[in-house]
PDB file of N, CA, C and O in Angstrom, chain B, residues numbered from 101:
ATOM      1  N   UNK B 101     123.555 -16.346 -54.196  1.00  0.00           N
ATOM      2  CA  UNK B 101     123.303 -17.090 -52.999  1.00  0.00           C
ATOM      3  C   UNK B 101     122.033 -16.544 -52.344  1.00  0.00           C
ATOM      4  O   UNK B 101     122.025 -15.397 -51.896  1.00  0.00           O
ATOM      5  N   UNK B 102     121.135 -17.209 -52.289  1.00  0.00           N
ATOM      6  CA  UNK B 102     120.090 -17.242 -51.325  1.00  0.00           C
ATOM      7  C   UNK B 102     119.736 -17.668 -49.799  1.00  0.00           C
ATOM      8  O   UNK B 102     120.237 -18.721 -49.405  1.00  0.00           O
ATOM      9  N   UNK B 103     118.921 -16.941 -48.919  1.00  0.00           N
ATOM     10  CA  UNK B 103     119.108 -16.725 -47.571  1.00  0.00           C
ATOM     11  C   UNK B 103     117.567 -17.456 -47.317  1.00  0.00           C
ATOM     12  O   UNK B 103     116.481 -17.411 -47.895  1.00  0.00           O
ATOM     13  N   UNK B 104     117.997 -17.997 -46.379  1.00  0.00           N
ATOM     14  CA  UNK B 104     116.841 -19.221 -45.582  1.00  0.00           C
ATOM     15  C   UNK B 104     116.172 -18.627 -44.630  1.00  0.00           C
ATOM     16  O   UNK B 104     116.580 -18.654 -43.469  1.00  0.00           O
ATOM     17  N   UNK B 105     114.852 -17.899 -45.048  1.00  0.00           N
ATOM     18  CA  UNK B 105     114.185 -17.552 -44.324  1.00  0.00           C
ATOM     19  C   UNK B 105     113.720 -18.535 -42.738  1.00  0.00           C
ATOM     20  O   UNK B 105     113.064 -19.575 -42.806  1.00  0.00           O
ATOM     21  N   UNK B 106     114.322 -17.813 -41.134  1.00  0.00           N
ATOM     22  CA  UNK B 106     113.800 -18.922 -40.364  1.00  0.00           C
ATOM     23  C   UNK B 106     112.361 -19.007 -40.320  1.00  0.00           C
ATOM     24  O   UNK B 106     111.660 -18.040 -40.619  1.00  0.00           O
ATOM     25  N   UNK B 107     111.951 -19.973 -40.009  1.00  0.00           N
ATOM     26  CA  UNK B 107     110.463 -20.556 -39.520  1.00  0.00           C
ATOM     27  C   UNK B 107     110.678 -21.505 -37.934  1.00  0.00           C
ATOM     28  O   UNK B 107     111.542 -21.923 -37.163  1.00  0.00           O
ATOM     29  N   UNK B 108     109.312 -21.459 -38.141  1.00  0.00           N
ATOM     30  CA  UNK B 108     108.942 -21.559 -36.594  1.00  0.00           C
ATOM     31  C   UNK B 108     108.274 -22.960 -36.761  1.00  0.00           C
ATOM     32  O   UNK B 108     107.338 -23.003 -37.560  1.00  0.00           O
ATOM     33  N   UNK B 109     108.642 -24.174 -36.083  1.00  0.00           N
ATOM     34  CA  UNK B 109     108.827 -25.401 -36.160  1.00  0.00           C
ATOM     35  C   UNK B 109     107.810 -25.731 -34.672  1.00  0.00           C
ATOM     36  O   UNK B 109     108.333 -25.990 -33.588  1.00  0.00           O
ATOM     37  N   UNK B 110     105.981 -25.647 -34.924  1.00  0.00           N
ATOM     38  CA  UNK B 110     105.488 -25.939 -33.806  1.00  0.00           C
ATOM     39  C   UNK B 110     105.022 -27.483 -33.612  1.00  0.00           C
ATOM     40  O   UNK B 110     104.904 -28.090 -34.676  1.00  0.00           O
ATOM     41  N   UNK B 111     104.740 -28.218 -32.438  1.00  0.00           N
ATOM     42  CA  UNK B 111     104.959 -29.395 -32.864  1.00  0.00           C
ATOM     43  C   UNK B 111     103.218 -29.868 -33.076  1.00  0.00           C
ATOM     44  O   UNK B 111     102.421 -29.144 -32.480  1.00  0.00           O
ATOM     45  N   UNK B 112     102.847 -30.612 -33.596  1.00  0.00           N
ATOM     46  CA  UNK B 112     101.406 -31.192 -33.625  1.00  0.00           C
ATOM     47  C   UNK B 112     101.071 -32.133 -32.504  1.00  0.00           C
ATOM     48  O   UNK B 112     101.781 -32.971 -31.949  1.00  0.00           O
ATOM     49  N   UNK B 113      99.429 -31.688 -32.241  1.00  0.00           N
ATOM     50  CA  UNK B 113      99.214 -31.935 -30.745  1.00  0.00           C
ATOM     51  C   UNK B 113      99.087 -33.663 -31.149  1.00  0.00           C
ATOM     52  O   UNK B 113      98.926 -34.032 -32.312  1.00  0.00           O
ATOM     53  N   UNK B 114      99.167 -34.409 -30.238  1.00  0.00           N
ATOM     54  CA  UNK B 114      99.081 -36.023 -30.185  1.00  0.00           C
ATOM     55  C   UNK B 114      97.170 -36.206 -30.939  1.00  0.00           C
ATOM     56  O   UNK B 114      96.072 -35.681 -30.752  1.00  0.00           O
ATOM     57  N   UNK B 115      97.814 -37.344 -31.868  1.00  0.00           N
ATOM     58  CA  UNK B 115      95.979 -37.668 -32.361  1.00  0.00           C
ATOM     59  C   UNK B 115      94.991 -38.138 -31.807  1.00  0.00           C
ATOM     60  O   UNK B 115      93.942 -38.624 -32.230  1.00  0.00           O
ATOM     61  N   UNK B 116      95.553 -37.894 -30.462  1.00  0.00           N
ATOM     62  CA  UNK B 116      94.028 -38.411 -29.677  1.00  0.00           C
ATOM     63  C   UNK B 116      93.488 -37.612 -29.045  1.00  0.00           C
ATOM     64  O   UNK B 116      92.734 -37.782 -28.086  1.00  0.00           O
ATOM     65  N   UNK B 117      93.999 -36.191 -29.774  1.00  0.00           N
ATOM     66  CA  UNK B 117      93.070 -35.345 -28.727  1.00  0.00           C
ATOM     67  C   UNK B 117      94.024 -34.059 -28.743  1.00  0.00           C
ATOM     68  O   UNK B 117      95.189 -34.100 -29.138  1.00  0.00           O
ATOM     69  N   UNK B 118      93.318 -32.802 -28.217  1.00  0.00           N
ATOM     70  CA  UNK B 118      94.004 -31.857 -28.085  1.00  0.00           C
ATOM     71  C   UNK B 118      94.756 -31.405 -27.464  1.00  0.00           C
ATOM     72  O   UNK B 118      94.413 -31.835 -26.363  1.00  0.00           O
ATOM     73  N   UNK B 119      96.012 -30.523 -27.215  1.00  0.00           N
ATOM     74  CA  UNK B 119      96.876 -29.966 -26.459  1.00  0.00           C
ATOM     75  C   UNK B 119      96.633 -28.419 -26.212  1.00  0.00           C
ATOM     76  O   UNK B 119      97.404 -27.646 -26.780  1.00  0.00           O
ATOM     77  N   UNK B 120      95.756 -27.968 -25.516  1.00  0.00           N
ATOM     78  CA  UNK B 120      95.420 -26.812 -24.962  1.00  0.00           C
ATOM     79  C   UNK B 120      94.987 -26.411 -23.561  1.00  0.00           C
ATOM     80  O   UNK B 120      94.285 -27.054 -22.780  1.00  0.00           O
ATOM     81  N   UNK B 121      95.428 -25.474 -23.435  1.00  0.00           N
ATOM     82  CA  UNK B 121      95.743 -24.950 -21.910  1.00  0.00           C
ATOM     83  C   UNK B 121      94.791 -23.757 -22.472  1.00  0.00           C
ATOM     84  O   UNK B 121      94.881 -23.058 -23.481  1.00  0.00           O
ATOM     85  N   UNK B 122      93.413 -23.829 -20.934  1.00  0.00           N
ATOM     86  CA  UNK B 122      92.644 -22.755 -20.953  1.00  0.00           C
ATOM     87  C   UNK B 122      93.413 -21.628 -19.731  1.00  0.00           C
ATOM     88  O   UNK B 122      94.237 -22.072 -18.932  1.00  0.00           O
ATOM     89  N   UNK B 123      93.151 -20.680 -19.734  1.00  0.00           N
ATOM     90  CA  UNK B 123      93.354 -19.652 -18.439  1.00  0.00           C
ATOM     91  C   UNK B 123      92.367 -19.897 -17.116  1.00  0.00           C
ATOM     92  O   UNK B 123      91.367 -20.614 -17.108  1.00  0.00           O
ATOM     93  N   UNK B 124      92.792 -19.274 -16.218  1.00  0.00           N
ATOM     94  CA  UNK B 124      91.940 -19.909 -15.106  1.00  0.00           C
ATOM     95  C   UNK B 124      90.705 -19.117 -15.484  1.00  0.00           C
ATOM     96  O   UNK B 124      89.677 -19.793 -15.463  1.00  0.00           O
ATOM     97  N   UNK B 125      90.525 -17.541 -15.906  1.00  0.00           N
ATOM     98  CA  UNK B 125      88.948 -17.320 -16.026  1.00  0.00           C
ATOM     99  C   UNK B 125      88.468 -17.613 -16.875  1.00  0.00           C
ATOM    100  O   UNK B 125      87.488 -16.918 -17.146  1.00  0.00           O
ATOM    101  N   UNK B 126      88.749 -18.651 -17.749  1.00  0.00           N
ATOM    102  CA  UNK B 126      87.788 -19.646 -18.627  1.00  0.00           C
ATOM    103  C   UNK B 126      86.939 -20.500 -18.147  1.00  0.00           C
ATOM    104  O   UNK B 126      85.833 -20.677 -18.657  1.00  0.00           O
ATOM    105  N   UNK B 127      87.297 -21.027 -17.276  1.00  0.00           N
ATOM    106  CA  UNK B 127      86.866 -21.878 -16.248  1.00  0.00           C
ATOM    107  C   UNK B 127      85.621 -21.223 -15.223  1.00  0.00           C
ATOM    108  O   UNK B 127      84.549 -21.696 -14.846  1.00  0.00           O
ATOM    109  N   UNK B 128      86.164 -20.173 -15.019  1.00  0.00           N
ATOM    110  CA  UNK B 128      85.511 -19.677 -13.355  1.00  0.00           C
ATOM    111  C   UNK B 128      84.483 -18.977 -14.237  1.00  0.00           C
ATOM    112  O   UNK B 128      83.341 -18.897 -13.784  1.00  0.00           O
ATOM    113  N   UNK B 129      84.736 -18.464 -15.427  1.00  0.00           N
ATOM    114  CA  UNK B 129      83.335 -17.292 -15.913  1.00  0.00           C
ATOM    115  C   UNK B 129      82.537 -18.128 -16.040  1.00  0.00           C
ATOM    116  O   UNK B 129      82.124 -18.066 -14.882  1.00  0.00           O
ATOM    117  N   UNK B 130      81.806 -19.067 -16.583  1.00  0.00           N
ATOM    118  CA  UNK B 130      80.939 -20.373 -17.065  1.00  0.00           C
ATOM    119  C   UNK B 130      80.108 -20.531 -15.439  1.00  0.00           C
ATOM    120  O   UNK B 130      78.936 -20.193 -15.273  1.00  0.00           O
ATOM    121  N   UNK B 131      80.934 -21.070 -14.415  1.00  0.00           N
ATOM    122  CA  UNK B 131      80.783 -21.530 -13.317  1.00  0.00           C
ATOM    123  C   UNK B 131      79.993 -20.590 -12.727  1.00  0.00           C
ATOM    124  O   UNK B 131      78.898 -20.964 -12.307  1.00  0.00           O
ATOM    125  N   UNK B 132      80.411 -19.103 -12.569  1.00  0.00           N
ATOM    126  CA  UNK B 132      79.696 -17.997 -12.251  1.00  0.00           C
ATOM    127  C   UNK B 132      78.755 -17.542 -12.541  1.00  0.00           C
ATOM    128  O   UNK B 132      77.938 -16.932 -11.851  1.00  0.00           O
ATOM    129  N   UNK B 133      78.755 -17.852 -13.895  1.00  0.00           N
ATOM    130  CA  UNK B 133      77.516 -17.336 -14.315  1.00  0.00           C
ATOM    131  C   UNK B 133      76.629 -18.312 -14.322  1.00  0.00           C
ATOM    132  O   UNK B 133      75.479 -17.878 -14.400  1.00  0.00           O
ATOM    133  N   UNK B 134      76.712 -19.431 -14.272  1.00  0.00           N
ATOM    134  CA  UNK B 134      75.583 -20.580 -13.808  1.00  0.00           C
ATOM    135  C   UNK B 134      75.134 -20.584 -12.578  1.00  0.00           C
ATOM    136  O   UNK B 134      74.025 -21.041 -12.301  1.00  0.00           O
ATOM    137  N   UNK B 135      76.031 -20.021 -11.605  1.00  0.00           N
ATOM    138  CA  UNK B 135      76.010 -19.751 -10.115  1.00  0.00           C
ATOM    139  C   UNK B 135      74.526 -18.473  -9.988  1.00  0.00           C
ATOM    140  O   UNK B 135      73.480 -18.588  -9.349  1.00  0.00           O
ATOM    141  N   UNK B 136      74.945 -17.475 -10.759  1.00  0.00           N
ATOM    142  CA  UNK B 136      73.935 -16.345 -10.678  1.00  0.00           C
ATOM    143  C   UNK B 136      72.917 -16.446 -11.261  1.00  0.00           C
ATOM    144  O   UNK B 136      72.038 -16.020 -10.511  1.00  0.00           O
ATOM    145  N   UNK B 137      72.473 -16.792 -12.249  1.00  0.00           N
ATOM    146  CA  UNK B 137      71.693 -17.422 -12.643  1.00  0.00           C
ATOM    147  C   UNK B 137      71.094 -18.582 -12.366  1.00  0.00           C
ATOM    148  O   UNK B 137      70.408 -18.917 -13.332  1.00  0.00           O
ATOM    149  N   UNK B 138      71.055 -19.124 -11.744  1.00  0.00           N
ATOM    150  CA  UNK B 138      70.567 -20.903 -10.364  1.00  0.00           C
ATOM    151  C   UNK B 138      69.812 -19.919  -9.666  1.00  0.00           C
ATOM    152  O   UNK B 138      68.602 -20.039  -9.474  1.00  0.00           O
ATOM    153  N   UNK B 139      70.591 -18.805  -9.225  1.00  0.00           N
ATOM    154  CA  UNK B 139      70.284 -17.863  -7.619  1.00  0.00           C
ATOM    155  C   UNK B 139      69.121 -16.908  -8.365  1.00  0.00           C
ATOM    156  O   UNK B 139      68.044 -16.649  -7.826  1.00  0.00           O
ATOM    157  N   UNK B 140      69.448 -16.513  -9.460  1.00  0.00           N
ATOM    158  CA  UNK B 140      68.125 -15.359  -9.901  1.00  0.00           C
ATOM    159  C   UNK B 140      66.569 -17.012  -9.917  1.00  0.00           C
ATOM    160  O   UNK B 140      65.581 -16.970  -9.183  1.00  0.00           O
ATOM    161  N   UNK B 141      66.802 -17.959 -10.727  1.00  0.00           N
ATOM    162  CA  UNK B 141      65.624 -19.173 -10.872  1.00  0.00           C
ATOM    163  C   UNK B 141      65.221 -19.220  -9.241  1.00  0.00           C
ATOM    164  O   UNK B 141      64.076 -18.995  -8.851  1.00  0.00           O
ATOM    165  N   UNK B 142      66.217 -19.511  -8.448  1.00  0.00           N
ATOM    166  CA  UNK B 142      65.399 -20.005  -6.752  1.00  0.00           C
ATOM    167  C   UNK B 142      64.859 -18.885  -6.412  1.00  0.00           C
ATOM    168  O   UNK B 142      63.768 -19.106  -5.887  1.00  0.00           O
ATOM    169  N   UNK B 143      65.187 -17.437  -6.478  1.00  0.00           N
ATOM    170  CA  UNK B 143      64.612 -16.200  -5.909  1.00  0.00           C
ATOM    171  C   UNK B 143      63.347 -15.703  -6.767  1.00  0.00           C
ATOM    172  O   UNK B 143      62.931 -14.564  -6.557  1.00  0.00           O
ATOM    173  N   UNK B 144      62.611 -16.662  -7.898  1.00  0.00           N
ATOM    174  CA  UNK B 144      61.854 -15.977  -8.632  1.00  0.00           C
ATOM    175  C   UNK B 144      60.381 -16.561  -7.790  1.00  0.00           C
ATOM    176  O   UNK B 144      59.313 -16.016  -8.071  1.00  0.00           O
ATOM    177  N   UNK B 145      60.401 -17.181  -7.224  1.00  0.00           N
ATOM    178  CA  UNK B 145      59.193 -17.575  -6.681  1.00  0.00           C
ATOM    179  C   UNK B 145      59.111 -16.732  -5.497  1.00  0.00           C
ATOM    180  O   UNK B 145      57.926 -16.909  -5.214  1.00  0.00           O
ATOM    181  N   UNK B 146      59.439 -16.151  -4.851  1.00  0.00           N
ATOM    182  CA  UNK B 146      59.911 -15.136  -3.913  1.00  0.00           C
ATOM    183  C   UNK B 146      59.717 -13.790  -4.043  1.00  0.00           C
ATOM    184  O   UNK B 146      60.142 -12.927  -3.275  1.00  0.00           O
ATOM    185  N   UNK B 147      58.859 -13.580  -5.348  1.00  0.00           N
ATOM    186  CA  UNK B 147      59.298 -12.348  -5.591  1.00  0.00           C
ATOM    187  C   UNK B 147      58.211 -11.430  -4.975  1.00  0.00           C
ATOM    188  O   UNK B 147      57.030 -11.599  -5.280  1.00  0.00           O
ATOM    189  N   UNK B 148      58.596 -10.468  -4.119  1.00  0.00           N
ATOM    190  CA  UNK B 148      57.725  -9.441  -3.353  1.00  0.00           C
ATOM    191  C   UNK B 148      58.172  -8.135  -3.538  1.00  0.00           C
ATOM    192  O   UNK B 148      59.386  -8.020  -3.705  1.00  0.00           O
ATOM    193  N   UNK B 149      57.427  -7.017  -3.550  1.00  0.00           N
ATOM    194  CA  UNK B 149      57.784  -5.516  -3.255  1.00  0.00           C
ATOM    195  C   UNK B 149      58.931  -5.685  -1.657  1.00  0.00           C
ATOM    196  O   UNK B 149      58.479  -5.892  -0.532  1.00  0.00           O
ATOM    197  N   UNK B 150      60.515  -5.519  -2.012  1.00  0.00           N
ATOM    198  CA  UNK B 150      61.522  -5.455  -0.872  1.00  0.00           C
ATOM    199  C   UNK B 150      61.124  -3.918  -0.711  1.00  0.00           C
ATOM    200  O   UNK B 150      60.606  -3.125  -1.497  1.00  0.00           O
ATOM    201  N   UNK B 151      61.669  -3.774   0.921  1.00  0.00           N
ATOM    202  CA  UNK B 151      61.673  -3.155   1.623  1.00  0.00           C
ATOM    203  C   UNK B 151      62.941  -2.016   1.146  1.00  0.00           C
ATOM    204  O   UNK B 151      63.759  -2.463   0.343  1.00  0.00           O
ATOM    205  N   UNK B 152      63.073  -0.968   1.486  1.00  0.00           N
ATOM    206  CA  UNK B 152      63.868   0.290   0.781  1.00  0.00           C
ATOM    207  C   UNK B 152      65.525  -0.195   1.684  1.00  0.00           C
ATOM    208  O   UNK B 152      66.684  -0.138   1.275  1.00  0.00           O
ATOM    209  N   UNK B 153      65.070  -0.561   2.743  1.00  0.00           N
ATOM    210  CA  UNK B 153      66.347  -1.242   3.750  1.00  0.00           C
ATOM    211  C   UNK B 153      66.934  -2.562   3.862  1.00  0.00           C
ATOM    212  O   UNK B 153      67.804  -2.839   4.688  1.00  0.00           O
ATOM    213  N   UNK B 154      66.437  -3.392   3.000  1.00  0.00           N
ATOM    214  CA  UNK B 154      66.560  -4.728   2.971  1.00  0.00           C
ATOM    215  C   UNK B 154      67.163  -4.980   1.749  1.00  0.00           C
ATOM    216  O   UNK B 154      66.548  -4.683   0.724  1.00  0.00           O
ATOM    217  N   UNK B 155      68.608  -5.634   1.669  1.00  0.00           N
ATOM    218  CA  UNK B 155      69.211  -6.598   0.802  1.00  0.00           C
ATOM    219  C   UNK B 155      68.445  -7.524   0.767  1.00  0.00           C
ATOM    220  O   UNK B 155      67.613  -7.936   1.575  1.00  0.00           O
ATOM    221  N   UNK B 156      68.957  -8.064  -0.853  1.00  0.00           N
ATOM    222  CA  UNK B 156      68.306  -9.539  -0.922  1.00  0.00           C
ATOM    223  C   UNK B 156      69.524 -10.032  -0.981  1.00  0.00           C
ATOM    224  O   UNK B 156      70.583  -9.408  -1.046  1.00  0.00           O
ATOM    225  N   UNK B 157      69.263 -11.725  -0.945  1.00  0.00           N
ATOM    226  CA  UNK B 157      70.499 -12.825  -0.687  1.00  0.00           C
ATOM    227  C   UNK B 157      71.153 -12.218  -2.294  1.00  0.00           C
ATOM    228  O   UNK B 157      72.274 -11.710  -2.298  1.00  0.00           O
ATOM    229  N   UNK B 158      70.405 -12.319  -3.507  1.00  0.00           N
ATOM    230  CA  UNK B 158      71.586 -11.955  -4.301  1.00  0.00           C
ATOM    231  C   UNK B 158      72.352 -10.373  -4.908  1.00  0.00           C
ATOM    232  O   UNK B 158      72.887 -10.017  -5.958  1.00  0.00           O
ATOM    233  N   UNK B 159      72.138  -9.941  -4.010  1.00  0.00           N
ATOM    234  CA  UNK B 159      72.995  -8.554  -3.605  1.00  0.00           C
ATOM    235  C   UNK B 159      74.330  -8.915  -2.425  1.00  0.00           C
ATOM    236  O   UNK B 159      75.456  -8.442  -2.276  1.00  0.00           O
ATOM    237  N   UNK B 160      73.753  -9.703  -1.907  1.00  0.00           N
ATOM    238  CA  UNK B 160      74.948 -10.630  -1.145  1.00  0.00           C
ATOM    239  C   UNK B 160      75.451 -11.599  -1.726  1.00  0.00           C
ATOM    240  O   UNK B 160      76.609 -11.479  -1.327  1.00  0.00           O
ATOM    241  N   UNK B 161      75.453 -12.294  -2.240  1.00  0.00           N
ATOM    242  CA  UNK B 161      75.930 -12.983  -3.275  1.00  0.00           C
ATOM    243  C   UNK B 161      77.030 -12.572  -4.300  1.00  0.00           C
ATOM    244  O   UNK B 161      78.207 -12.915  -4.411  1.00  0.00           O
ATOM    245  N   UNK B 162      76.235 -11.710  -5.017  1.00  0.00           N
ATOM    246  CA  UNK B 162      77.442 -11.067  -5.740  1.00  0.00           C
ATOM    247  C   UNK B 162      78.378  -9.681  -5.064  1.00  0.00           C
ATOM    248  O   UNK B 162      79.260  -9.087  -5.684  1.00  0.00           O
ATOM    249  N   UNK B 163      78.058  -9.460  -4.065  1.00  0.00           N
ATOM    250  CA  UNK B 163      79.000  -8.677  -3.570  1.00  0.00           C
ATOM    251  C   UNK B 163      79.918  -9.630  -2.619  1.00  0.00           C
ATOM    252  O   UNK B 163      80.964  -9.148  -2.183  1.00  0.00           O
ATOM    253  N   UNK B 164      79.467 -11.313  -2.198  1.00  0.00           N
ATOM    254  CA  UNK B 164      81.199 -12.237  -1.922  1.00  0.00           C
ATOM    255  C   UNK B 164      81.842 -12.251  -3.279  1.00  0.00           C
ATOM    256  O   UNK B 164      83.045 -12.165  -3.525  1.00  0.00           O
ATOM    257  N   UNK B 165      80.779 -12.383  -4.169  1.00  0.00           N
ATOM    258  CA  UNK B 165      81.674 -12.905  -5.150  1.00  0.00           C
ATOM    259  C   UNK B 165      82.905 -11.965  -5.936  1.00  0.00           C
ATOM    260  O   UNK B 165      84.031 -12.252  -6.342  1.00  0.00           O
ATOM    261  N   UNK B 166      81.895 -10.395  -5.931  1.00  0.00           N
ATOM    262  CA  UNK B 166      83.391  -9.300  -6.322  1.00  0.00           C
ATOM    263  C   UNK B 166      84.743  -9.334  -5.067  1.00  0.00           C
ATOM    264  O   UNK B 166      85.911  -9.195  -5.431  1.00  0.00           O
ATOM    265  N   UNK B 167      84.379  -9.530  -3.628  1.00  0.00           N
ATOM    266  CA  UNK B 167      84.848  -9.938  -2.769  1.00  0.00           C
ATOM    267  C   UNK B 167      86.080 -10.763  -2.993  1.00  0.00           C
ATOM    268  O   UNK B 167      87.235 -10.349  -3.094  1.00  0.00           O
ATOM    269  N   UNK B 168      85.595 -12.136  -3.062  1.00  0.00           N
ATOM    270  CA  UNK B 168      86.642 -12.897  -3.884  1.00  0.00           C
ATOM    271  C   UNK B 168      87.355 -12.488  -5.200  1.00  0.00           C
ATOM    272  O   UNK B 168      88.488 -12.966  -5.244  1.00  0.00           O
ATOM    273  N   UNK B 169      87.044 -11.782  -6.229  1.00  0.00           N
ATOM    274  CA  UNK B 169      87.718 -11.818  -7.375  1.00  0.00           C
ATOM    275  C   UNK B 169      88.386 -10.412  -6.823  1.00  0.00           C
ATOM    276  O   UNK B 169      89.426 -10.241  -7.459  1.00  0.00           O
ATOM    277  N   UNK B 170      88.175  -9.334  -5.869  1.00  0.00           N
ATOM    278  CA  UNK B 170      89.067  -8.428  -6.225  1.00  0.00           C
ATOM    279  C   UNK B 170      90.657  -8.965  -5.520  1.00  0.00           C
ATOM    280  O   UNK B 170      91.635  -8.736  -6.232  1.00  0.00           O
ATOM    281  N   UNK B 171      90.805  -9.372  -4.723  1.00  0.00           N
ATOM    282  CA  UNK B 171      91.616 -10.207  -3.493  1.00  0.00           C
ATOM    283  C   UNK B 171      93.425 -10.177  -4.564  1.00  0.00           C
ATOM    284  O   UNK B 171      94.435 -10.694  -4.086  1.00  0.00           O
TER     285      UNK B 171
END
């Protein structure tokens, strides 16, 4: 007598297309990094010797943005 190995019975996604679920930072990394990169292109015409005391907007920028993601 032989024993019936179980298997795993997954179902196939519908043929019109796929059945997948991304994570939310699939989404948000793409977005972000198009975000910082937009902000480095507008700040390149701008570009001057800063001051030793002066932030620029994208030092503010990415410090909302760790802001938001540490939360």
């Amino acid at each position: 007598m032989t024993a019936h190995a179980p298997t795993r019975h997954t179902p196939r996604p519908a043929a019109g297309g796929a059945d997948a679920r991304l994570p939310w930072w699939a989404a948000a990394l793409p977005v972000i990094a198009f975000a910082v990169l937009l902000a480095l292109l507008a700040g390149a015409g701008e570009a001057e010797a800063a001051d030793a005391g002066s932030r620029g907007y994208l030092a503010d920028l990415l410090g909302r943005l760790w802001g938001l993601l540490s939360r």
